[in-house]
VEXDREN-2710 file (C-alpha; in Angstrom, 1 decimal):
% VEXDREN-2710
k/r/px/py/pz
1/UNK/-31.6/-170.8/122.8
2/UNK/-27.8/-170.1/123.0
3/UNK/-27.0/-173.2/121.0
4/UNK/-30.0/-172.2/118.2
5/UNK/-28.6/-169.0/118.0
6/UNK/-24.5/-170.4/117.6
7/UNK/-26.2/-172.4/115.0
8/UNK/-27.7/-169.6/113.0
9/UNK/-24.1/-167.4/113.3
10/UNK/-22.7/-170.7/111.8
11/UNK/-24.8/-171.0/109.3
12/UNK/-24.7/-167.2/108.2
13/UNK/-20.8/-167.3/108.1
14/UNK/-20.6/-170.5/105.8
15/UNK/-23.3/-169.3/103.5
16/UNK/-21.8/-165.6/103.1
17/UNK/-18.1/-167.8/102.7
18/UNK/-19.4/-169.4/99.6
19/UNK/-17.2/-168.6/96.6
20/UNK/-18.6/-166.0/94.3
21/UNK/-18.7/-168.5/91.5
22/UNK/-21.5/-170.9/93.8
23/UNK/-24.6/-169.4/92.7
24/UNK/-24.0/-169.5/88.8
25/UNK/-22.9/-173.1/89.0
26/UNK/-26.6/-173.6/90.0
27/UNK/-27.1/-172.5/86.1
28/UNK/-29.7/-172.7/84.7
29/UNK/-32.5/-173.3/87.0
30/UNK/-35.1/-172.5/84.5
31/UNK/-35.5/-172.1/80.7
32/UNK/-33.2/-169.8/78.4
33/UNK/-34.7/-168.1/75.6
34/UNK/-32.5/-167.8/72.4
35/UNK/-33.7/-164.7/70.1
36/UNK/-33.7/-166.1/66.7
37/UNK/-33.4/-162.5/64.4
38/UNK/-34.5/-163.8/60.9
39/UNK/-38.0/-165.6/59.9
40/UNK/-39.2/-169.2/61.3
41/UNK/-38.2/-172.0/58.5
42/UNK/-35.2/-170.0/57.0
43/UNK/-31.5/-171.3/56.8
44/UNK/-30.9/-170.0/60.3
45/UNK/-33.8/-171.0/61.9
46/UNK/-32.6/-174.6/60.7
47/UNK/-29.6/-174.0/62.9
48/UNK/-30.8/-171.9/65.6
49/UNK/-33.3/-175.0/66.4
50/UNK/-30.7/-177.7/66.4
51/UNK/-28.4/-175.8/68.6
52/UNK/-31.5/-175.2/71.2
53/UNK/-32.3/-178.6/71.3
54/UNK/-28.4/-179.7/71.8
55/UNK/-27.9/-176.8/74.7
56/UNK/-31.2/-177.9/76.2
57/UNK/-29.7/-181.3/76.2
58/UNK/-26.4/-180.3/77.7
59/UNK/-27.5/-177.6/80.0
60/UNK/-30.9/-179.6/81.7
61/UNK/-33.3/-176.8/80.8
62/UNK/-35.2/-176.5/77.9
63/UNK/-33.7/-173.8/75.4
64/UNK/-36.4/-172.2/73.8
65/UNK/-36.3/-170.5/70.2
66/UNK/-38.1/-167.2/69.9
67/UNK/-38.2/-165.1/66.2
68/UNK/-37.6/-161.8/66.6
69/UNK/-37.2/-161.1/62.7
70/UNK/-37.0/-157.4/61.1
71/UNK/-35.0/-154.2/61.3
72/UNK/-31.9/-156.0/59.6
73/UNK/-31.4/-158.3/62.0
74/UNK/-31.9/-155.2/64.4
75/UNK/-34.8/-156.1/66.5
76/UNK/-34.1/-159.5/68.2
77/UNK/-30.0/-158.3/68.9
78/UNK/-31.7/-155.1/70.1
79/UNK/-34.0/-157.1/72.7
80/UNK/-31.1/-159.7/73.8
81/UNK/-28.9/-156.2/74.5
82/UNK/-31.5/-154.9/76.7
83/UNK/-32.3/-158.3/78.6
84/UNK/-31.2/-158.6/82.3
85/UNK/-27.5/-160.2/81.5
86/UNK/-27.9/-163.4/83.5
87/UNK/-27.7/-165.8/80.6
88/UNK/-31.5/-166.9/80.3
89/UNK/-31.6/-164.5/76.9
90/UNK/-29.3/-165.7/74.2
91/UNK/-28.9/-164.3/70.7
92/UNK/-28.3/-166.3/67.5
93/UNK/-25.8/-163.3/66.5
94/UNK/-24.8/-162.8/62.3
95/UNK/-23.2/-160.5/60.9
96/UNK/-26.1/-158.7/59.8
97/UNK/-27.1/-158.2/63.8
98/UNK/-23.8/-157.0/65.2
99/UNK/-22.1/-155.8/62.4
100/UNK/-23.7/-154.6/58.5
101/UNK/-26.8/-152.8/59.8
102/UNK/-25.5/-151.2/63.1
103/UNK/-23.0/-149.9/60.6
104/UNK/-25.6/-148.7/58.1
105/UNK/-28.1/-146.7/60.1
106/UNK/-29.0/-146.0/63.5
107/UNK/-30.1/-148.6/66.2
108/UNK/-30.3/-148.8/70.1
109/UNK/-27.5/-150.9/70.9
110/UNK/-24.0/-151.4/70.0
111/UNK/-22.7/-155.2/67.9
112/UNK/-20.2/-155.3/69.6
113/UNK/-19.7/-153.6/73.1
114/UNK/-23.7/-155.0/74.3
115/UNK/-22.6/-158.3/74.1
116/UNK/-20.8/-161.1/75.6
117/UNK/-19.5/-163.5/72.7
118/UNK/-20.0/-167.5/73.8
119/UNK/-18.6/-168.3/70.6
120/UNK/-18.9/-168.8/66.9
121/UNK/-21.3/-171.8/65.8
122/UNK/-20.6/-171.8/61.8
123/UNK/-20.5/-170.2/58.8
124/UNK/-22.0/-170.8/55.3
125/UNK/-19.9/-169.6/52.4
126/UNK/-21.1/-168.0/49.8
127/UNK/-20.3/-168.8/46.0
128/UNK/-18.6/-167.0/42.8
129/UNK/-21.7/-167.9/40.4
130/UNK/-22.4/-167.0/36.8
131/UNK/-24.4/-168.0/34.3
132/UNK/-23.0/-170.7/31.5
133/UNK/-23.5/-167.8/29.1
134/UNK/-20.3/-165.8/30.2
135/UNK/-17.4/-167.0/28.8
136/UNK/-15.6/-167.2/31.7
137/UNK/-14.3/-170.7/33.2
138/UNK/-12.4/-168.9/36.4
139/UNK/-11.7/-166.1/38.7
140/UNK/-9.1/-164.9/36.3
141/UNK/-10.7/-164.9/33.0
142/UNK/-13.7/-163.2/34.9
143/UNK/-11.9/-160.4/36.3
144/UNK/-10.9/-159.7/32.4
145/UNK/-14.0/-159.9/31.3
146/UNK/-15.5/-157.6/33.3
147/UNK/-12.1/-155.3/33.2
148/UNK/-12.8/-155.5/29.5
149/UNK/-16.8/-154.2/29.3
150/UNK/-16.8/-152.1/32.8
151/UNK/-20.5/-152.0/33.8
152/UNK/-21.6/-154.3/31.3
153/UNK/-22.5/-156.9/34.1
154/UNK/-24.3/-157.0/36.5
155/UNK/-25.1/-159.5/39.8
156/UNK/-27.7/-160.7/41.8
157/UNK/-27.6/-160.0/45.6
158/UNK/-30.3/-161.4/48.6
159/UNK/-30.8/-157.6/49.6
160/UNK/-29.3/-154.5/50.6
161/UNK/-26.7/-155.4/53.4
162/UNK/-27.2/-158.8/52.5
163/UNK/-23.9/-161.0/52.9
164/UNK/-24.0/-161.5/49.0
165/UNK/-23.9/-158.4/48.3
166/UNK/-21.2/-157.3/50.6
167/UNK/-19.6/-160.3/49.6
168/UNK/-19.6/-158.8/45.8
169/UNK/-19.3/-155.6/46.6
170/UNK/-15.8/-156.1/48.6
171/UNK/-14.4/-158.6/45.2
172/UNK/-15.4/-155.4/43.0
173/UNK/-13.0/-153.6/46.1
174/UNK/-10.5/-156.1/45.6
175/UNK/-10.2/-156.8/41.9
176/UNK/-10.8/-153.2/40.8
177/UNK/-14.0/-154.3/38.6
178/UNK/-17.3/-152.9/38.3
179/UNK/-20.3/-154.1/37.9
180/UNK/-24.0/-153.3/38.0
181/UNK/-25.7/-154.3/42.3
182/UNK/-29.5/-155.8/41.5
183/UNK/-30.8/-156.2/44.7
184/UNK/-33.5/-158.9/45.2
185/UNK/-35.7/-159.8/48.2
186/UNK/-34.4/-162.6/49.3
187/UNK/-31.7/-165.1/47.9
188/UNK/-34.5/-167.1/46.3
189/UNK/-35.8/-164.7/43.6
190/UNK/-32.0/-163.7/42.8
191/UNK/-31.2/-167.8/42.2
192/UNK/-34.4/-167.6/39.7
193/UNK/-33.0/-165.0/37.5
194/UNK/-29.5/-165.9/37.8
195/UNK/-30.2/-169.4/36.5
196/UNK/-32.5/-167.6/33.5
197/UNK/-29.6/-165.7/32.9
198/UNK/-31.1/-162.5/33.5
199/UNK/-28.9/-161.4/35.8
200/UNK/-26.1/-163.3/34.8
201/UNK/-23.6/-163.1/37.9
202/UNK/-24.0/-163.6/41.5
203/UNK/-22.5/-164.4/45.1
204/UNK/-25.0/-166.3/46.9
205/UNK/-25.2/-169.0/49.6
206/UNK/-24.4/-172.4/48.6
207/UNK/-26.7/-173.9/50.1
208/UNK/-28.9/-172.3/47.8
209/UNK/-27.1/-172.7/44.4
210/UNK/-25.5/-175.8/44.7
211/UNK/-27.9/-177.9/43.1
212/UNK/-28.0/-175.4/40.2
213/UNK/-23.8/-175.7/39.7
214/UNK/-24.3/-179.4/39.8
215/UNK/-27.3/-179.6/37.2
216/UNK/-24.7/-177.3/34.8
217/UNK/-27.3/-174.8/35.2
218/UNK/-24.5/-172.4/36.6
219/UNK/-21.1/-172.4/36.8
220/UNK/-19.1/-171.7/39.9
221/UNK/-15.6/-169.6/40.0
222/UNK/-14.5/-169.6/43.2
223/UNK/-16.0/-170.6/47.1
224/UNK/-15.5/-168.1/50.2
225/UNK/-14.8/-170.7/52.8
226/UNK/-11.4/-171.2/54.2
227/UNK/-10.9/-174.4/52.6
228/UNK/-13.0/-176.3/49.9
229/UNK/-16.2/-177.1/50.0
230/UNK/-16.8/-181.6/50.5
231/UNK/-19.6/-180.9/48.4
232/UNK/-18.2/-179.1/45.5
233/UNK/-14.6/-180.1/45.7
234/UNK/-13.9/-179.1/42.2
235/UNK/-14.5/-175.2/42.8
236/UNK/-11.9/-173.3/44.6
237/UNK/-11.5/-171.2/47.5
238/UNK/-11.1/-167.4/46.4
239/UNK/-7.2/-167.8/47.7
240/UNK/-6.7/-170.6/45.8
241/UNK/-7.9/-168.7/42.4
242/UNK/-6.0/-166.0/43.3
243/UNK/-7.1/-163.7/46.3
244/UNK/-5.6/-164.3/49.0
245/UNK/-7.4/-163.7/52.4
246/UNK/-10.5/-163.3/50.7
247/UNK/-13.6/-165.0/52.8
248/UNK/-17.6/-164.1/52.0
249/UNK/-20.4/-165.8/53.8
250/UNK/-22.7/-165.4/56.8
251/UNK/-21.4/-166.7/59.8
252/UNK/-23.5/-167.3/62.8
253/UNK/-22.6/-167.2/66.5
254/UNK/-24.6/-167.0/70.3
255/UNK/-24.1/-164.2/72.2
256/UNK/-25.6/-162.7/75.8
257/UNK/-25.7/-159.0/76.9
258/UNK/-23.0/-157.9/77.9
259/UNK/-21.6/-158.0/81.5
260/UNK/-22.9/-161.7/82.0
261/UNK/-21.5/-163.4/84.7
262/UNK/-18.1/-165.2/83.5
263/UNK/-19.4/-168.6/85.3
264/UNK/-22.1/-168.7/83.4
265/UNK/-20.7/-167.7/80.5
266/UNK/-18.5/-170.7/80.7
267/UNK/-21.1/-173.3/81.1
268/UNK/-23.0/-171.9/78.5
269/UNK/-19.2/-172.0/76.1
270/UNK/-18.7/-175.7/77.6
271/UNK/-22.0/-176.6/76.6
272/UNK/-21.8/-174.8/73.2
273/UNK/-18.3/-176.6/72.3
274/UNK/-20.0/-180.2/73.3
275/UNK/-23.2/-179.3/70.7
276/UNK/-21.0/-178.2/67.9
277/UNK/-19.2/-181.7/67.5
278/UNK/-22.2/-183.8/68.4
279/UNK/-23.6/-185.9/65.1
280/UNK/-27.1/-184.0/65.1
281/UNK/-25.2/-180.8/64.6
282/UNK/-22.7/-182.1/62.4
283/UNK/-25.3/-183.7/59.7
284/UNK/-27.9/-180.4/60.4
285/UNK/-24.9/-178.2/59.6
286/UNK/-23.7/-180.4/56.0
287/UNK/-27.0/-179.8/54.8
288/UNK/-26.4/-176.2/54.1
289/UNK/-23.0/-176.9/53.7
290/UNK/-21.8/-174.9/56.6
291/UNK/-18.4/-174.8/58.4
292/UNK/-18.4/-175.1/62.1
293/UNK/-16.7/-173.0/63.4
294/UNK/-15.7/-173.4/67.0
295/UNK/-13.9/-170.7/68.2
296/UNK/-13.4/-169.8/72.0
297/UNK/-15.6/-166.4/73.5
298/UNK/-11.7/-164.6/72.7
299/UNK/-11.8/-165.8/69.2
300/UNK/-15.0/-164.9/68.5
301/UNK/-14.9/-161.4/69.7
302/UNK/-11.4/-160.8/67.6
303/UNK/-13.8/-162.1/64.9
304/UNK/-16.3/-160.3/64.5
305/UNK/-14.3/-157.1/65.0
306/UNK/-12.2/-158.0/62.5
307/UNK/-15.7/-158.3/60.4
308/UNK/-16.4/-154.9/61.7
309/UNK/-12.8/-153.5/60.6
310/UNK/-13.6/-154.7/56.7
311/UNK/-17.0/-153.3/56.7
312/UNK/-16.0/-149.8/57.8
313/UNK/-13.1/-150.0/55.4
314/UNK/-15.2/-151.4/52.6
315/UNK/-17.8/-148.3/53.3
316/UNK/-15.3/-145.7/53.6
317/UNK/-13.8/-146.9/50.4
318/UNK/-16.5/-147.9/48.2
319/UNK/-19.3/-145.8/49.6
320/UNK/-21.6/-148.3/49.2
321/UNK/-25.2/-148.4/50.0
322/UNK/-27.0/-150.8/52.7
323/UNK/-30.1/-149.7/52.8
324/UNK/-32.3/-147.7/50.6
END
């Protein structure tokens, strides 16, 4: 009995010894759900899937996707805030979730302070567009044109809030121009009547107007990626044509509640850094022309409150509208 009992003491010492960081290498021991905030079958949906399947991969549990869409991107970052934060609720964060419509009405979380950043997964720039109708052949010329006929034009946008429409709205900020916001539902509809040249300017996705730039059917002035685009390497970066510093797109990253453990916050960063550069996520993300964007948790959080800094300032100064 004495030696059963010595034993047990034993035991309890080694197992209350363990290192605090023993339990979360265990992680995960089951399956992680990552809130999706947009639509099944969209652009990010694309992505979110890809990157489940990877992390599944890497981590040894499956990584299921789950839509939470609606609210702005408001609904599924307001259920991954309010999950337990042990890293088996995930959200795939954009802009839109922790930054444009947090700033734009009231919602029961906070982008930024609610969340734990694991890092940034891409970005997909948006586009200078305009229909071959305005005599325009680059950013330069354009910003003359519409300096020249203030109000005359007017763009297309995805929405309300939507990254094309901040996107325009800050290059009106920038350049000093004005010109007419028609809000659309969706990038879609506004593509339709850029191309018929009723709304004859826009800032859209490229993955949703390149075909259109290539076919002639519109011509693009300038790219908001940080370098040039493989896939149109004639256009150039807003810098390049002029505006220095100047980046529009929606970028996309994964994020936990906050006050995750920091183990398991690494393995789920370690994980993340291995999916970004493997070949399925390198081909999914070229077919949207995306930029990977593989920044540490640090980076990411510097980021997106840098994102956060130019929306408040673009608000204060412009006044602008993100929701009706």
């Amino acid at each position: 009995m004495k030696l059963i009992k010595t034993l047990i003491a034993v035991s309890m010492i080694a197992t209350f010894a363990l290192p605090p960081t023993a339990g979360a290498q265990a992680f995960p021991t089951k399956s992680i759900t990552l809130v999706n905030p947009y639509a099944v079958g969209g652009p990010a949906d694309q992505l979110a899937r890809v990157l489940a399947k990877g992390m599944g991969e890497q981590l040894g549990q499956p990584v299921i996707v789950e839509n939470k869409a609606g609210g702005g991107a408001s609904i599924g970052a307001a259920f991954v805030a309010n999950a337990p934060a042990d890293g088996y609720t995930l959200l795939f964060g954009t802009s839109a979730a922790h930054v444009v419509t947090p700033a734009a009405t009231r919602v029961p979380y906070d982008g930024i302070k609610d969340f734990d950043f694991i890092g940034m997964v891409a970005n997909v720039p948006n586009v200078l567009t305009v229909h071959p109708s305005i005599k325009a052949n680059n950013v330069k010329d354009f910003i003359a044109l519409v300096k020249s006929e203030p109000g005359k034009l007017s763009y297309a946008s995805a929405g309300l809030g939507s990254s094309p429409h901040i996107g325009m709205e800050m290059f009106k900020y920038t350049t000093g121009t004005f010109l007419l916001h028609i809000p659309y539902r969706g990038a879609a509809p506004a593509t339709t009547d850029m191309v018929a040249g009723t709304v004859p300017v826009g800032m859209l996705n490229i993955s949703g107007v390149q075909a259109f730039i290539k076919a002639n059917r519109l011509r693009a002035l300038a790219y908001g990626g940080s370098k040039r685009s493989a896939s149109l390497p004639d256009v150039p970066t807003f810098a390049e044509a002029g505006i220095p510093k100047f980046i529009s797109g929606s970028w996309y990253s994964l994020a936990a509640p906050a006050k995750t453990p920091v183990p398991v916050l690494d393995r789920l960063t370690k994980a993340l850094t291995v999916v970004l550069a493997s070949p399925e996520f390198v081909n999914a993300a070229a077919q949207q022309s995306a930029e990977i964007y593989n920044l540490t948790s640090a980076q990411t959080q510097a980021f997106v409150l840098e994102d956060a800094k130019t929306m408040h300032e673009l608000i204060k100064g412009t006044g602008m509208k993100l929701t009706e």
